[in-house]
C-alpha positions in Angstrom: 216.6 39.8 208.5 218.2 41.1 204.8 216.6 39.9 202.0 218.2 36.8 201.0 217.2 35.1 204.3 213.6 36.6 203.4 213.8 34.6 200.3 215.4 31.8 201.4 214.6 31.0 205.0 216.5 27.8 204.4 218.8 28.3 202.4 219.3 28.1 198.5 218.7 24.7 196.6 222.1 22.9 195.6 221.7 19.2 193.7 223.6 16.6 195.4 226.3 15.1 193.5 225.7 11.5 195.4 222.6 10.4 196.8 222.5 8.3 199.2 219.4 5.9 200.5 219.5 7.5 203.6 219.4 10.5 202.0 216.5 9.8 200.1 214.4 8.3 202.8 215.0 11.6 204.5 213.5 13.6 201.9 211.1 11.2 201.2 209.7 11.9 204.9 209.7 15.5 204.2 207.8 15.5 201.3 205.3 13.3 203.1 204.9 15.0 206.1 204.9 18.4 204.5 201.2 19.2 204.3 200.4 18.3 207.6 203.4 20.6 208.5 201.3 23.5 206.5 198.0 23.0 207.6 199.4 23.2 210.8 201.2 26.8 210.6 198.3 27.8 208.7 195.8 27.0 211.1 197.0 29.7 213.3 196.4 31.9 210.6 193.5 34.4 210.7 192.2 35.3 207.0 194.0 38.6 206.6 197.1 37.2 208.3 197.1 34.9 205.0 197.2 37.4 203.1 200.6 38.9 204.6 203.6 38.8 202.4 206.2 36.5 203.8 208.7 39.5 202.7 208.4 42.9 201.0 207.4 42.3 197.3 206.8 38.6 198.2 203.8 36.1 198.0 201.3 36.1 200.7 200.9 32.9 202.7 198.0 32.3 200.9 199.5 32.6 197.3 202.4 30.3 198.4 199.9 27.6 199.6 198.5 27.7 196.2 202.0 27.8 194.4 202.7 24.8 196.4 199.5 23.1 195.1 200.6 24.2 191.5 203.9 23.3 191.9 203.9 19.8 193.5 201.2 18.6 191.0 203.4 19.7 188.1 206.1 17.9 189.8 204.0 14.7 190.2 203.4 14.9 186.3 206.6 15.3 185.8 207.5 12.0 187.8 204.9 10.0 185.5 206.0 11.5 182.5 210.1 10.6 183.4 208.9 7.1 184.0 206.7 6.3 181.4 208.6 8.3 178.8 212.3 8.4 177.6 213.7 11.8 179.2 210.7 13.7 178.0 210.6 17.6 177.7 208.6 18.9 180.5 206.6 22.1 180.3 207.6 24.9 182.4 205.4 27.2 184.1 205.6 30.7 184.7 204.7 30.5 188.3 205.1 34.1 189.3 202.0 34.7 186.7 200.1 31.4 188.2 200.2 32.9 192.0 198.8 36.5 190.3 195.6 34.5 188.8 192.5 35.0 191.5 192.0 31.4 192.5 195.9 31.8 193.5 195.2 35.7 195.4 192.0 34.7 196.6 190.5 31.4 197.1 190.6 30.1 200.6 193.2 27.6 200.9 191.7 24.5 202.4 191.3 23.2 199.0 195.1 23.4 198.1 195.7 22.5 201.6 193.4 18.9 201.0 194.9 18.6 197.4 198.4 18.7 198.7 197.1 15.8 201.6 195.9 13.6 198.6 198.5 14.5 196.1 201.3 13.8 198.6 199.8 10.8 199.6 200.0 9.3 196.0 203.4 10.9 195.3 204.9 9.2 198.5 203.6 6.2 197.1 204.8 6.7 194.0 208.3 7.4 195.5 208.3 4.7 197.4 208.2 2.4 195.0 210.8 3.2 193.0 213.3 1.1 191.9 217.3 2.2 191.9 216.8 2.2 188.7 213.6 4.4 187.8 215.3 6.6 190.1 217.7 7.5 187.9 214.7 8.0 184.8 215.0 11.7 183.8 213.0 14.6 182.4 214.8 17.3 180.5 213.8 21.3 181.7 214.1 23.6 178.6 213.6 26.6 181.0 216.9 25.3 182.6 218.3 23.6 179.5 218.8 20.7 181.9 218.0 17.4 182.5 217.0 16.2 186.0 216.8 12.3 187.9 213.9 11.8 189.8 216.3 11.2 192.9 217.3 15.0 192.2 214.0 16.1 192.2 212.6 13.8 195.3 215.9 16.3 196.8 214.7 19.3 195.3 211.1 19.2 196.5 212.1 18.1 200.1 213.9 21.4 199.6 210.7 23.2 198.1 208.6 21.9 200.6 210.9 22.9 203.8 211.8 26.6 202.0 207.6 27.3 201.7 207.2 25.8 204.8 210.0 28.6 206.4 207.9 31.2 204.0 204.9 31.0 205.9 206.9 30.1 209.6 208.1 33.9 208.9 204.8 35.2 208.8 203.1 33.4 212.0 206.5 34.0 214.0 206.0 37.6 212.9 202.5 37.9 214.6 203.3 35.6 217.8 206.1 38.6 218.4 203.6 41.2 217.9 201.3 39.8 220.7 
């Protein structure tokens, strides 16, 4: 595989110009059934197969379990924030330095694994209760000098979900070949 399909086993992120409500039920689903998805390729994981980059120069599976902990429950704050606040500034994160901290490199990951289960849970809820329009409430990203819907971002992190998800896929597809 060349490197870009390393990185992005699915695929790069585009916004949607129209959502649809099909569309968000769809990504909706993903986001909820994402950490049973990763418990489950991570279960057939031994402990130093976790710590196999998905790709040269790349996270291991265990720092992109954590990332995913990191990065959903910033998104979940996010979500709060955009609908209790008039397009509020989110905080960025520098999430290459977060993964390089030692709870990220070397903590087991059950914990992210059952704060994902519980976080998702509430998110999902949260989502799901949305009206048309509180989906359309935004946050503003000074990183990206943009400002982003909630529907966008339900989009986006069905995407984030499904490309960590093809991260780790890489790495136990990688050892079922070798035995």
């Amino acid at each position: 595989m060349d490197i870009e399909s390393l990185k992005f086993p699915v695929g790069r992120f585009t916004a949607p110009k129209e959502i649809t409500a099909q569309q968000l039920e769809e990504w909706v689903g993903i986001i909820e059934e994402f950490p049973a998805l990763l418990r489950a390729e991570t279960d057939k994981l031994s402990e130093e197969q976790l710590d196999t980059p998905y790709r040269p120069e790349g996270w291991t599976v265990r720092q992109v379990v954590h990332h995913c902990a990191d990065s959903h429950m910033n998104s979940f704050i996010r979500f709060k924030l955009a609908l209790t606040e008039d397009n509020p500034t989110i905080k960025p994160y520098h999430e290459d330095l977060w993964a390089e901290l030692a709870d990220a490199k070397n903590l087991p990951i059950d914990h992210s694994l059952k704060l994902l289960e519980g976080l998702h849970h509430r998110w999902v809820a949260l989502i799901k209760s949305l009206s048309e329009t509180d989906l359309q409430k935004t946050f503003f990203h000074p990183a990206n000098q943009k400002t982003i819907s909630l529907a966008t971002t339900i989009a986006l992190y069905a995407w984030h979900s499904t490309h960590h998800l093809g991260h780790v896929k890489l790495v136990s597809e990688r050892f079922r070949q070798e035995t």
